[in-house]
NUTI-802561 format. One record per residue (C-alpha): z, y, x; residue number from 1. Coordinates in pm, whole numbers, plus 50000, padded with zeros to 5 digits. Example, Ala and Ser with C-alpha at 12.3 -4.5 7.8 and 13.67 -1.06 7.14 Angstrom:
<rs>
{w 50780&v 49550&u 51230&nr 1}
{w 50714&v 49894&u 51367&nr 2}
</rs>
This chain:
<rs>
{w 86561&v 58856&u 23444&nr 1}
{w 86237&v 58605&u 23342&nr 2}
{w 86021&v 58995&u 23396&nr 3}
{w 86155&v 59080&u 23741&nr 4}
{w 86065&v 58739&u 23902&nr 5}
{w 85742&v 58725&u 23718&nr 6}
{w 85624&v 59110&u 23782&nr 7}
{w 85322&v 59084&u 23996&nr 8}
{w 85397&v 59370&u 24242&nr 9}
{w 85729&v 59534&u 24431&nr 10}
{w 85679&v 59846&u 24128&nr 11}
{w 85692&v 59660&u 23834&nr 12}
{w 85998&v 59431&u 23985&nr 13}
{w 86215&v 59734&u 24054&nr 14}
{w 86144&v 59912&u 23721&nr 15}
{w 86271&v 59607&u 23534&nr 16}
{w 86553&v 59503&u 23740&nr 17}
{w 86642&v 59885&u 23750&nr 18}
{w 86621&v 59855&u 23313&nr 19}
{w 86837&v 59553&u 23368&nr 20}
{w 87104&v 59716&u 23537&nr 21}
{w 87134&v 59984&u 23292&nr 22}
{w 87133&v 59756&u 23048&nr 23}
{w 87440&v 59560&u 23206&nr 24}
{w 87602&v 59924&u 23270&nr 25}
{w 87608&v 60029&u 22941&nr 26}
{w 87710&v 59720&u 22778&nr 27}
{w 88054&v 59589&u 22919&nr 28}
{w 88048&v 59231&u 22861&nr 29}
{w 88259&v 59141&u 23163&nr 30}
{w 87966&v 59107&u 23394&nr 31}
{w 88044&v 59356&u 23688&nr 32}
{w 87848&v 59171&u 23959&nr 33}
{w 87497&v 58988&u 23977&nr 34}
{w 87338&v 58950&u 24298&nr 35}
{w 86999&v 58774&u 24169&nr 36}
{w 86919&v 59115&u 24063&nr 37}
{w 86887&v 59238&u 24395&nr 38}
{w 86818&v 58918&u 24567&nr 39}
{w 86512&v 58873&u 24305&nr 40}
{w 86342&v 59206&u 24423&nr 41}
{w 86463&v 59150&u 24777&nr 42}
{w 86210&v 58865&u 24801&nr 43}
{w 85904&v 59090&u 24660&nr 44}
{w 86036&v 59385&u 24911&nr 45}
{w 86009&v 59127&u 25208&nr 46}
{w 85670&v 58947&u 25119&nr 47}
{w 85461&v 59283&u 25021&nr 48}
{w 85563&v 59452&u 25393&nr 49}
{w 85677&v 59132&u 25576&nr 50}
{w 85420&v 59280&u 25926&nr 51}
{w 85675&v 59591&u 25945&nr 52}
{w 85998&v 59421&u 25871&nr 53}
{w 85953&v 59205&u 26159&nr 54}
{w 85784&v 59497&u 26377&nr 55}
{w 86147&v 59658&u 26247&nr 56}
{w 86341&v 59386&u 26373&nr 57}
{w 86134&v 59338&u 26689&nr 58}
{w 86265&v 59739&u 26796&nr 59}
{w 86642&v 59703&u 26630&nr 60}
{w 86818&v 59848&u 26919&nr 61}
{w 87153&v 60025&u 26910&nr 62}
{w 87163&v 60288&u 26656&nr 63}
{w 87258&v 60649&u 26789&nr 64}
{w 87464&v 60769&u 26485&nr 65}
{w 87786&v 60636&u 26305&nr 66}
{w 87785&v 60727&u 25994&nr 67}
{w 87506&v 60707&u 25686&nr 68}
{w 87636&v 60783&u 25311&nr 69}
{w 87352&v 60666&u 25081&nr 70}
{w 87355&v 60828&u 24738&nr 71}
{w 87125&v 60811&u 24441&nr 72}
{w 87175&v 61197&u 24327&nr 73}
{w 87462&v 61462&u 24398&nr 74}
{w 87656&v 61705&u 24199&nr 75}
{w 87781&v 62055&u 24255&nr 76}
{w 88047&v 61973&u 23972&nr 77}
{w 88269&v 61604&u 23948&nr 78}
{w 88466&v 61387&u 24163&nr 79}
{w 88168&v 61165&u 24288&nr 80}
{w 88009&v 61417&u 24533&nr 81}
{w 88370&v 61581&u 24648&nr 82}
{w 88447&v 61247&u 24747&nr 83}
{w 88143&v 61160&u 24946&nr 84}
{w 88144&v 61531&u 25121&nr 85}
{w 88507&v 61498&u 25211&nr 86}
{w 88461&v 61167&u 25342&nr 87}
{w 88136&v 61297&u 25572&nr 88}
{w 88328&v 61610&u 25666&nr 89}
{w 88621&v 61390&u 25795&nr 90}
{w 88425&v 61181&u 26049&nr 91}
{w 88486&v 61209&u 26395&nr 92}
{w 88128&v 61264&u 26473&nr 93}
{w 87859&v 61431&u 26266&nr 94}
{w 87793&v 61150&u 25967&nr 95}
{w 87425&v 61174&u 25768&nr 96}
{w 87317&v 61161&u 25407&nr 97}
{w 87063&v 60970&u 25240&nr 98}
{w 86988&v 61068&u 24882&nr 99}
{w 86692&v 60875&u 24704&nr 100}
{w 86653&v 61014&u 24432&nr 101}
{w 86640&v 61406&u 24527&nr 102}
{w 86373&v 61541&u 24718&nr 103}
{w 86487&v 61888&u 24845&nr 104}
{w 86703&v 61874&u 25190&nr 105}
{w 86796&v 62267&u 25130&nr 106}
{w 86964&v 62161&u 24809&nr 107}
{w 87117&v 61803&u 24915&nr 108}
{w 87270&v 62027&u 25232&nr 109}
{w 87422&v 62264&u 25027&nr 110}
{w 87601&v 62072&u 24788&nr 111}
{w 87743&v 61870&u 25057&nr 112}
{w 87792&v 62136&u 25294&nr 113}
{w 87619&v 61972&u 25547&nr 114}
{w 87337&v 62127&u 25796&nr 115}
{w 86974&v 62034&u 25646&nr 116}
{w 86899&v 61862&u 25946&nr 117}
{w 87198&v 61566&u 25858&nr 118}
{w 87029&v 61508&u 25562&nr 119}
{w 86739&v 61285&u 25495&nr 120}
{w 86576&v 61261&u 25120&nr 121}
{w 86235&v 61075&u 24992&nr 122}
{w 85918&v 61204&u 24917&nr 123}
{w 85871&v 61184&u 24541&nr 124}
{w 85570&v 60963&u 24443&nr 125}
{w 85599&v 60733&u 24705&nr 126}
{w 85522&v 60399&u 24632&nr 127}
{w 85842&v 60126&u 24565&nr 128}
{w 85736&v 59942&u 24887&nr 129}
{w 85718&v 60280&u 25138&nr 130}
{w 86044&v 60419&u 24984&nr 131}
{w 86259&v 60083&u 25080&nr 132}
{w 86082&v 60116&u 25420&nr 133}
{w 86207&v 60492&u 25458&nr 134}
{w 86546&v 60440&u 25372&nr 135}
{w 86548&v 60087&u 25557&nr 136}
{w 86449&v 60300&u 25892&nr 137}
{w 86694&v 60558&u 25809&nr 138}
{w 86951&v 60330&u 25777&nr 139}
{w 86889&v 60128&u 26101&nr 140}
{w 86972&v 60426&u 26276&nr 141}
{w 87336&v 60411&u 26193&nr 142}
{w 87577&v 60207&u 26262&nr 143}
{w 87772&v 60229&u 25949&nr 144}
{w 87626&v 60281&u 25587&nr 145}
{w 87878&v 60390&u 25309&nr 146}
{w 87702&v 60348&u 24946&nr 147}
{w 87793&v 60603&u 24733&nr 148}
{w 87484&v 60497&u 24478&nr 149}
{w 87456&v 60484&u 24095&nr 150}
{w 87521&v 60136&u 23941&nr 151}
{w 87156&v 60115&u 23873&nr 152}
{w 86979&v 60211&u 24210&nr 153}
{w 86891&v 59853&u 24312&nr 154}
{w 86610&v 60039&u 24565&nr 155}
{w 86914&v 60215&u 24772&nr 156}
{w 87090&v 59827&u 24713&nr 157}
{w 86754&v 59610&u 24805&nr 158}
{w 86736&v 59843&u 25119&nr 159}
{w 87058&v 59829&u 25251&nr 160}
{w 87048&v 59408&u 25204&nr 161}
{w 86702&v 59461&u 25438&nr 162}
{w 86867&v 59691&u 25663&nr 163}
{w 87097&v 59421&u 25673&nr 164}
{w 86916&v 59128&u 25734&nr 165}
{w 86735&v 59317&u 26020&nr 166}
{w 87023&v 59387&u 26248&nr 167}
{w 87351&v 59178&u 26118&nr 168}
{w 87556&v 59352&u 26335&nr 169}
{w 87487&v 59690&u 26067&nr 170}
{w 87831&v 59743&u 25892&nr 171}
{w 87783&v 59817&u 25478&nr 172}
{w 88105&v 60002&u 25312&nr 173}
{w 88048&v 60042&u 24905&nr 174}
{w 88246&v 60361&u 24724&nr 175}
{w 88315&v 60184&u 24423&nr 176}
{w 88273&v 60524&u 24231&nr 177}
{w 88181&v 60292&u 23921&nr 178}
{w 88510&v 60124&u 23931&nr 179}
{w 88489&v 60027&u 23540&nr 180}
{w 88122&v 59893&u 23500&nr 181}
{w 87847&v 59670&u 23621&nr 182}
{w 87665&v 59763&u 23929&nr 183}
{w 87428&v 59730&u 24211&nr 184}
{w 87528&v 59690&u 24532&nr 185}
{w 87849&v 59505&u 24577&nr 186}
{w 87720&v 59163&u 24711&nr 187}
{w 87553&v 59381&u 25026&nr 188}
{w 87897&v 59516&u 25136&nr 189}
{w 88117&v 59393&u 25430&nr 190}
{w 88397&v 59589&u 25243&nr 191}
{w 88474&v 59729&u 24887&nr 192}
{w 88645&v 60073&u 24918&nr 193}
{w 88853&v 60119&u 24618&nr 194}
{w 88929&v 60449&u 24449&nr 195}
{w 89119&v 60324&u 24175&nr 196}
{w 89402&v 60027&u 24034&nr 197}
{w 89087&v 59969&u 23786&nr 198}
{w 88850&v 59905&u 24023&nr 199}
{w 89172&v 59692&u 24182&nr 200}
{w 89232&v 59504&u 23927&nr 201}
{w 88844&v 59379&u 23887&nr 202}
{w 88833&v 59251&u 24254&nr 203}
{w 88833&v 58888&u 24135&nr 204}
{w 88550&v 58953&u 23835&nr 205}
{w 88353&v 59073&u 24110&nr 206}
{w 88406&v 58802&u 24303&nr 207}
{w 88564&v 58997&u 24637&nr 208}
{w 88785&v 58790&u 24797&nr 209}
{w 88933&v 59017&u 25105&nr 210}
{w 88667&v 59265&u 25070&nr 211}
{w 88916&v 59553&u 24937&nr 212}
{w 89052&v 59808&u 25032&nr 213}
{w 89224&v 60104&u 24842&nr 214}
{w 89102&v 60442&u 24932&nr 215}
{w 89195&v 60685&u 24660&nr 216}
{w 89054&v 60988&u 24527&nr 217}
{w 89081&v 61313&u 24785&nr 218}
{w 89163&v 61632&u 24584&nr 219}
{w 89133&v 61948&u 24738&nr 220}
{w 89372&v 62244&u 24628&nr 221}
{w 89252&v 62566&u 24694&nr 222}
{w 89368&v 62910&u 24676&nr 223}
{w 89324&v 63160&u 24327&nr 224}
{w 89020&v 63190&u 24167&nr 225}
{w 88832&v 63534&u 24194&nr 226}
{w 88588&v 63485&u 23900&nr 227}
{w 88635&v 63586&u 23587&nr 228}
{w 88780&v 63311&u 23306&nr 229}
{w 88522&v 63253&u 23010&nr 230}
{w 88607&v 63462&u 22682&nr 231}
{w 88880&v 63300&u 22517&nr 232}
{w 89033&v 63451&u 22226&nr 233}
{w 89318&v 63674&u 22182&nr 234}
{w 89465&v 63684&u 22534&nr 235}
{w 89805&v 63701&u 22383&nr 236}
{w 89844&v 63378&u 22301&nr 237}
{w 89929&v 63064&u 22524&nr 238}
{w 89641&v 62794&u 22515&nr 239}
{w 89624&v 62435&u 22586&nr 240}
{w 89305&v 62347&u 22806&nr 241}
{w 89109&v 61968&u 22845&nr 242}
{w 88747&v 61925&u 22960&nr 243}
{w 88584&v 61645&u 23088&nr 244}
{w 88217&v 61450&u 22962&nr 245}
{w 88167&v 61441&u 22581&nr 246}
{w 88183&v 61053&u 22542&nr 247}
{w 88530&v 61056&u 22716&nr 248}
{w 88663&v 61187&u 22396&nr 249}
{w 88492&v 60994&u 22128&nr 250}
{w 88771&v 60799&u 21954&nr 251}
{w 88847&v 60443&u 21985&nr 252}
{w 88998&v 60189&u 21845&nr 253}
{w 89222&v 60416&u 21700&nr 254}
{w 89245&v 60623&u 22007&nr 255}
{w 89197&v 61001&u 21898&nr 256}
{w 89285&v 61292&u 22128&nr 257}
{w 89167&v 61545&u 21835&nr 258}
{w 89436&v 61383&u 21596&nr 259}
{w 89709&v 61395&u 21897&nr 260}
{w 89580&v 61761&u 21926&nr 261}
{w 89619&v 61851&u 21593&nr 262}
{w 90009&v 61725&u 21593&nr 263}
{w 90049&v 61967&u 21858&nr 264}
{w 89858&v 62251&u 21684&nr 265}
{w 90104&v 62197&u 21399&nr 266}
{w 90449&v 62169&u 21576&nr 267}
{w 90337&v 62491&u 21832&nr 268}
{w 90152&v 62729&u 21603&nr 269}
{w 90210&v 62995&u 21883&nr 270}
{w 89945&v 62768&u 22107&nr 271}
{w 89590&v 62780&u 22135&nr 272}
{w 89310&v 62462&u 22218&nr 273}
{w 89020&v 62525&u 22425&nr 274}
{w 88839&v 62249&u 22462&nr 275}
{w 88484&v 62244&u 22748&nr 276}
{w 88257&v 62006&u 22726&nr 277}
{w 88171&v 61939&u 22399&nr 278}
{w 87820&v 61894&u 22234&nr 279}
{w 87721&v 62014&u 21894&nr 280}
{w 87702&v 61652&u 21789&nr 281}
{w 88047&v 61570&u 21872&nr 282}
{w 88216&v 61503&u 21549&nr 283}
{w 88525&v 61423&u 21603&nr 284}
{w 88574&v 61797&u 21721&nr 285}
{w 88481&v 61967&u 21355&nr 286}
{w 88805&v 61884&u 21153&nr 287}
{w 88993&v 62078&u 21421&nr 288}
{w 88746&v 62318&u 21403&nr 289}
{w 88763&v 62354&u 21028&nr 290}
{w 89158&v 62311&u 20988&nr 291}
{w 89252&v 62584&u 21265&nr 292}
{w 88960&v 62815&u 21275&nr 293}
{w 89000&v 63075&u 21624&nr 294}
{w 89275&v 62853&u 21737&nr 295}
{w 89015&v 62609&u 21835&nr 296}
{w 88733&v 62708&u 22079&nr 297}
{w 88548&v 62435&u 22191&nr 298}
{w 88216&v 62497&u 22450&nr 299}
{w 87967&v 62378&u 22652&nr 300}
{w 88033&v 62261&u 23013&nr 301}
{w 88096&v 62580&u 23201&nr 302}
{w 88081&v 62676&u 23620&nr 303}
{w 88294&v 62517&u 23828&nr 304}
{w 88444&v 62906&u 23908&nr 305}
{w 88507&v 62978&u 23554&nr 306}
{w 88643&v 62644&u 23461&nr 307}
{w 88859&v 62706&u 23741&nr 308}
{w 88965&v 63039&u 23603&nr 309}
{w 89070&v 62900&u 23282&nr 310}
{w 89270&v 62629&u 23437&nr 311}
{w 89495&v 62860&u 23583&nr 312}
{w 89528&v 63054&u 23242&nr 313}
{w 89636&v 62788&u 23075&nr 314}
{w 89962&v 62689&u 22979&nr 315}
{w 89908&v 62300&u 22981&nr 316}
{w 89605&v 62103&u 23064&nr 317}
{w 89531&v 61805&u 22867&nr 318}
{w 89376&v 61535&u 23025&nr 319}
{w 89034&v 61346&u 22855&nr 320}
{w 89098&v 61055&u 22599&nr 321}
{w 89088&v 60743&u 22553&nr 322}
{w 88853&v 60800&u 22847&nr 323}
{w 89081&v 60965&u 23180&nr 324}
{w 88880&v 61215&u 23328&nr 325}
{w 88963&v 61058&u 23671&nr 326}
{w 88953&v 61357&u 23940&nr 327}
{w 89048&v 61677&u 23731&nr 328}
{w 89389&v 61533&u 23603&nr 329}
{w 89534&v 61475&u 23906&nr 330}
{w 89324&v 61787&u 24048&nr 331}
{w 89574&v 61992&u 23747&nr 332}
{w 89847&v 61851&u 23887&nr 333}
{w 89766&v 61980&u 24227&nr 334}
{w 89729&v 62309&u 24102&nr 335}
{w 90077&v 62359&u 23993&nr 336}
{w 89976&v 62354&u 23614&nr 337}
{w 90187&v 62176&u 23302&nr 338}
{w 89994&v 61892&u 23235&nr 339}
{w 89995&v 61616&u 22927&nr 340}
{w 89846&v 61303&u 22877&nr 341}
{w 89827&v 60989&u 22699&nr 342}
{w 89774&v 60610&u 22808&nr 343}
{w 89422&v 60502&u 22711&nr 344}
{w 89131&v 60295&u 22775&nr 345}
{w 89097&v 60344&u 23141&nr 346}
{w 89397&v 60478&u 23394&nr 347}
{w 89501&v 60398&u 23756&nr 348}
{w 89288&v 60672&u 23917&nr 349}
{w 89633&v 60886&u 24082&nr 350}
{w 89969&v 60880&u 24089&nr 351}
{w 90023&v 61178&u 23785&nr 352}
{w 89975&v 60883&u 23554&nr 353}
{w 90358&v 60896&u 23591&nr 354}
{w 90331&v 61244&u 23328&nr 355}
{w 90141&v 61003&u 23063&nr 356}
{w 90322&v 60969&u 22775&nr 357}
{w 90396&v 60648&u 22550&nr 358}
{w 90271&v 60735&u 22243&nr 359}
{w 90199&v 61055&u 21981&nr 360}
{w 90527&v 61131&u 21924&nr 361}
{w 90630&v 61146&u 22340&nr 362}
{w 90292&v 61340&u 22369&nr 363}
{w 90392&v 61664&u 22157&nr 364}
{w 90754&v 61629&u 22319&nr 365}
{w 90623&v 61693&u 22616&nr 366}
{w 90396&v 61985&u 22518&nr 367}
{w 90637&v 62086&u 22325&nr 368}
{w 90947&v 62126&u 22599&nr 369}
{w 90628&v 62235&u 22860&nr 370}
{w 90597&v 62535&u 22640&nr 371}
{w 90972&v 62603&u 22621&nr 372}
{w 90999&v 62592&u 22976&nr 373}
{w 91258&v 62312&u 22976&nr 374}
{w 91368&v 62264&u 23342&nr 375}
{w 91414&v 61870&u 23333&nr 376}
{w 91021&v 61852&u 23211&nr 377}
{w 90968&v 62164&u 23533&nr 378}
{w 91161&v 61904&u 23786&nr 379}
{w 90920&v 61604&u 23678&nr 380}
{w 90629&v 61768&u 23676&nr 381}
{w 90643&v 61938&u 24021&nr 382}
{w 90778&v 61589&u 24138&nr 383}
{w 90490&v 61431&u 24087&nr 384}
{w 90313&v 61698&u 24192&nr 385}
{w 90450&v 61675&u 24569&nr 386}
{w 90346&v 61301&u 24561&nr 387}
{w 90002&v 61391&u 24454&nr 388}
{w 89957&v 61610&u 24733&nr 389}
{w 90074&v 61323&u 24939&nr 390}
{w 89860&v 61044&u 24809&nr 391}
{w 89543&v 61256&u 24715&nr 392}
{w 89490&v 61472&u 25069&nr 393}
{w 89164&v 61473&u 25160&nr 394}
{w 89335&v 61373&u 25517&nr 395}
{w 89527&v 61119&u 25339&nr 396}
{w 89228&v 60934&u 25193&nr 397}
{w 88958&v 60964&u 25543&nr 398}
{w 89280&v 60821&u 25755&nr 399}
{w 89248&v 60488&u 25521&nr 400}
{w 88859&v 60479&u 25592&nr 401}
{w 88906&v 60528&u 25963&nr 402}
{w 89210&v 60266&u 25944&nr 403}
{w 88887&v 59999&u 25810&nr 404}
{w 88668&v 60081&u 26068&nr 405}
{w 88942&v 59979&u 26316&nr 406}
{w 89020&v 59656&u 26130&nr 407}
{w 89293&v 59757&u 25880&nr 408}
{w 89248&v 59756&u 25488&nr 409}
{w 89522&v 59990&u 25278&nr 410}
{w 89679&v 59816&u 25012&nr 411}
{w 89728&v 59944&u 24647&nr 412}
{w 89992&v 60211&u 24625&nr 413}
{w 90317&v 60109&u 24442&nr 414}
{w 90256&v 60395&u 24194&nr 415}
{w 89970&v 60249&u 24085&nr 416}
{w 90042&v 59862&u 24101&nr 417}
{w 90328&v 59939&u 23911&nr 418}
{w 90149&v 60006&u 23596&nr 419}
{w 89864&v 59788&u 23631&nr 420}
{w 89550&v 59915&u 23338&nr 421}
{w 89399&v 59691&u 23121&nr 422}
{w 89107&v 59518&u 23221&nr 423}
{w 88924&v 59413&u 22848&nr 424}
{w 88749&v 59758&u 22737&nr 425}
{w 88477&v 59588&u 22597&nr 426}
{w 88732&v 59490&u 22306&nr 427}
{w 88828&v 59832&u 22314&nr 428}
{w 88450&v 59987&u 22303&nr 429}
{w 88406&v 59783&u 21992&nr 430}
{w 88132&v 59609&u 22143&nr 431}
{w 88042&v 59248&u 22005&nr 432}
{w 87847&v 59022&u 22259&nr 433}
{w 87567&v 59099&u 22096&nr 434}
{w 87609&v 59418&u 21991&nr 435}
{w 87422&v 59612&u 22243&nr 436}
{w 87341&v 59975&u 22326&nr 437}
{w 87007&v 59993&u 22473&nr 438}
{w 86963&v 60196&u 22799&nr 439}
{w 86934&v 60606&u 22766&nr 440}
{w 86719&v 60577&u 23036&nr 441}
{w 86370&v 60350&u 23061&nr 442}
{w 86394&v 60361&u 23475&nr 443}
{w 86048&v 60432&u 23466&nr 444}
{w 85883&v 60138&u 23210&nr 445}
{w 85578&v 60245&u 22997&nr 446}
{w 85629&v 60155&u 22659&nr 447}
{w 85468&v 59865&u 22706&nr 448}
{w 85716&v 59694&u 22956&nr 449}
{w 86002&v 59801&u 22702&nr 450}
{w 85805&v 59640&u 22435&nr 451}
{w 85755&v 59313&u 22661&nr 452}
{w 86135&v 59336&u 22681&nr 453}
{w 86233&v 59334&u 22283&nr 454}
{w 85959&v 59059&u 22223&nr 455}
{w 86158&v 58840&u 22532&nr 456}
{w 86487&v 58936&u 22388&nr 457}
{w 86392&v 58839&u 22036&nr 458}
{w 86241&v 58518&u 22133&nr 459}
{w 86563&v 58464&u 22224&nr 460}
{w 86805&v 58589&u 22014&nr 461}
{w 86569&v 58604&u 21690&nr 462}
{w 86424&v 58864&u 21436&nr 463}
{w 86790&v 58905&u 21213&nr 464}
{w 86984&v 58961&u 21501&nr 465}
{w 87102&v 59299&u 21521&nr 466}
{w 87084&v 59311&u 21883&nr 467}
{w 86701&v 59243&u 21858&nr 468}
{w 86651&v 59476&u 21571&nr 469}
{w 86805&v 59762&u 21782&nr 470}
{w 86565&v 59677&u 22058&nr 471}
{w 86297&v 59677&u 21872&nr 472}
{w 86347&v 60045&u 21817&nr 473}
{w 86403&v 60135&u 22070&nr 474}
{w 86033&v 60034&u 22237&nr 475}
{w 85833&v 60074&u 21925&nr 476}
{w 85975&v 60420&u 21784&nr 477}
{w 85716&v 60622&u 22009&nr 478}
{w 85310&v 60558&u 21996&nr 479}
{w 85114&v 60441&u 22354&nr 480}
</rs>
C-alpha cells in the first residue's frame, strides 16, 4: 500500500494498487473489502486532471440514458456475461455498455447482443489519467451505472467514485459476480446486488449494512442443440458428463471429485466419464485415466454448441468440486438432465443445491438409482427442476433489479437461507496467513516495480519467511 501512495504519477499508482488487488484476490485471508485502495488512487486521479473534473462538474446536467453496465472484459462462454446481457436486454429502455479493457465495439456488441452503437470501449494505449476521464464522461451520461467489473479493475472502480463525486445524485449498483473473494468496487455502490447465499452471507465482512439485495443468477433454457456433440467413445454406452474451470476440481482438504468418480466408475461399470475442461497438468485426473483407460475421456474446454450437445447426451451431469461451477449446475437442471452433486467449498448459487448429496456414499446412490431410472429419484429431480425455472428466469431475476430501482430490495430465498455455506475457505484452501500465492498476473509492473515489491515485503516479513522467499521468485526469475 506504502508504493501506491508514494508512486509519483496516476500510472505507476494504478499498476500497483491494481498488483495489490490481485494479490488480495488470490489470497483469501478474510479481507473482502478495502476502500484505501481506491480512495489512495482516487486522490492522484483528482490532482493530475483537477481543470477538467471541475469543467465536468461545471456541465453535469441531467443525463439522457438510464442504464450503463461497466465491465472489465466479456465472455462468449460463462455465467458472468449471460448475466450482464440478460440484465441489459431486460431494461425498459435501451441500457449501454462500457468495457475497459476491450477495444473492439464489433466484438463487445456481439457478445452482448447489443447494437455497436450501445457500446462504448477505450482506446488501448491511452494514458491512466485520459482513460478515467473517458469512462468518467461516459458514465455521467447515465443515470444508473451497474458494475459488472473484475475484482481487480480499480480504474473502472476509481472512475465510477469520480463519476460519483461529480453529480451525487448518479446511482452506482455493483453485480457482486465475485461473491467469494476480495474486490474493487464495493465501497462506490449505493447497493450490493447479490447473486448468491455466499455473497449473502459475507455482507457484514464487507461491511454493507442495508446495501443488499438478492438478485440471483438468470438461466436461460433453450430449445435442442443442432451441432454436432464432440467424439466421445463408443456411443453405446451411457456417460456421466462435468465441466467447469480446471482449478474448480483440484482437491481439497480431502475434497476429491476424481475419488467420488471413481466409486461410481466401480459400482456402474456400464457408465462412462467425460470430463471438459481439463489441462494436461491436472493431476488429479491421471489415476482415473490410468485405472479405467477409454472409460475416461477428459478434454480441453470445448464450444459452447458442442458442450451443449454433449449435455444432452449425457445420462447425468456432475457438477464441479469442491469448487460449484455456479451457472451450469443449475443451467443442467433446467435442461431436464439427471444431475449429481456433492456439498463443497463454495454453494448457495441456486436452488438445485437441494440434489447435493451428503456424502460419498449418498453420491453413488444417487447416480446409481439415476441410471436405473428409479421414479422417486425422477419425481425429485424434476421437482426441483420446476423451482429452478421459477427462481432462475431471466424475467424472474430483471423484476428484482427493477423492484431496487423503485425502492424495494429482494430478500434471500428460503431455499437458499435454509442451508446457509460456509464462510472460512481460506482454512479450506490450505492457505496459512502467510502463505501466499503471488498474482498470475503483474497488472502491467516492469520487473522492477515487482522487485520493489519483494524487497518491501521482505523488509517486512524477513529473508526465512516463506512468503518472502516465494516473492522473491517471483520478480527475480526473469532478467531486465
Amino acid at each position: 500500500m506504502a508504493l501506491v501512495q508514494c508512486a509519483d504519477d496516476l500510472g505507476t499508482a494504478l499498476a500497483y494498487a491494481e498488483w495489490l488487488a490481485f494479490y488480495l484476490c488470490e489470497n483469501p485471508c478474510g479481507i473482502y473489502r478495502q476502500d484505501s485502495i481506491e480512495l489512495t488512487v482516487l486522490q492522484k486521479a483528482w490532482a493530475s486532471n483537477e481543470a477538467v473534473w471541475e469543467e465536468l462538474h461545471q456541465a453535469a446536467g441531467q443525463p439522457d440514458a438510464t442504464e450503463l453496465h461497466v465491465a472489465t472484459f466479456v465472455y462468449r462462454s460463462g455465467g458472468h456475461s449471460q448475466l450482464m446481457r440478460i440484465l441489459m436486454q431486460g431494461a425498459e429502455r435501451p441500457a449501454h455498455a462500457l468495457v475497459s479493457a476491450m477495444s473492439s465495439r464489433d466484438e463487445v456488441s456481439q457478445i452482448l447482443a447489443l447494437s455497436p452503437d450501445q457500446v462504448s470501449t477505450l482506446r488501448p494505449g491511452l494514458p491512466a489519467a485520459l482513460q478515467i476521464e473517458a469512462m468518467v464522461r461516459v458514465m455521467l451520461r447515465h443515470k444508473v451505472v451497474f458494475l459488472h467489473i473484475h475484482p481487480h479493475d480499480v480504474t473502472s472502480a476509481v472512475a465510477v467514485r469520480l463519476a460519483k463525486r461529480l453529480r451525487p445524485s448518479l446511482k452506482v449498483f455493483f453485480v457482486n459476480h465475485a461473491d467469494h473473494v476480495f474486490s474493487v468496487g464495493i465501497g462506490a455502490a449505493d447497493e450490493v446486488l447479490e447473486i448468491s447465499a455466499y455473497g449473502w452471507g459475507l455482507q457484514a465482512s464487507r461491511g454493507l449494512v442495508d446495501r443488499g439485495t438478492f438478485i440471483g443468477l438468470p438461466i436461460e433454457v433453450s430449445g435442442v442443440s443442432s451441432s454436432p456433440a464432440a467424439r466421445v467413445g463408443a456411443a453405446a454406452l451411457p456417460f456421466m458428463l462435468t465441466g467447469g474451470a480446471s482449478y474448480k476440481f483440484r482437491p481439497v482438504a480431502g475434497q476429491s471429485l476424481p475419488r467420488s468418480l471413481r466409486m461410481v466408475l466401480d459400482a456402474l461399470p456400464e457408465l462412462r466419464l467425460v470430463v471438459v475442461g481439463a489441462g494436461s497438468k491436472d493431476w488429479w485426473w491421471w489415476s482415473l485415466r490410468l485405472r479405467y483407460g477409454d472409460r475416461v475421456q477428459v478434454m480441453k474446454s470445448l464450444p459452447k454448441a458442442q458442450y451443449k450437445a454433449l449435455l444432452e447426451q449425457c445420462a447425468i451431469y456432475v457438477d464441479s468440486h469442491p469448487w460449484s461451477s455456479g451457472t451450469a449446475f443449475p443451467e443442467a437442471v433446467m435442461a431436464g438432465r439427471p444431475v449429481a452433486a456433492l456439498w463443497g467449498l463454495v454453494w448457495g448459487y441456486s436452488v438445485a443445491d437441494a440434489l447435493r448429496a451428503a456424502d460419498e456414499t449418498e453420491f453413488v446412490q444417487a447416480c446409481t438409482q439415476i441410471i436405473s431410472g428409479e421414479l422417486a429419484m425422477r419425481q425429485r429431480q424434476e421437482s426441483v427442476r420446476l423451482r429452478c425455472m421459477a427462481e432462475h428466469a431471466p424475467a424472474t431475476v430483471r423484476a428484482r433489479v427493477d423492484a431496487l430501482l423503485l425502492g424495494h430490495r429482494s430478500p434471500l430465498p428460503q431455499e437458499l437461507s435454509a442451508h446457509p455455506p460456509r464462510l472460512d475457505t481460506e482454512r479450506h484452501r490450505g492457505l496459512a496467513a502467510r502463505s501466499v500465492l503471488p498474482p498470475r498476473k503483474k497488472a502491467g509492473l516492469s520487473l522492477a516495480q515487482l522487485r520493489a515489491i519483494s524487497g518491501a515485503h521482505r523488509a517486512t516479513f524477513g529473508w526465512f519467511d516463506i512468503s518472502s522467499l516465494k516473492l522473491w521468485f517471483y520478480a527475480w526469475r526473469q532478467p531486465l
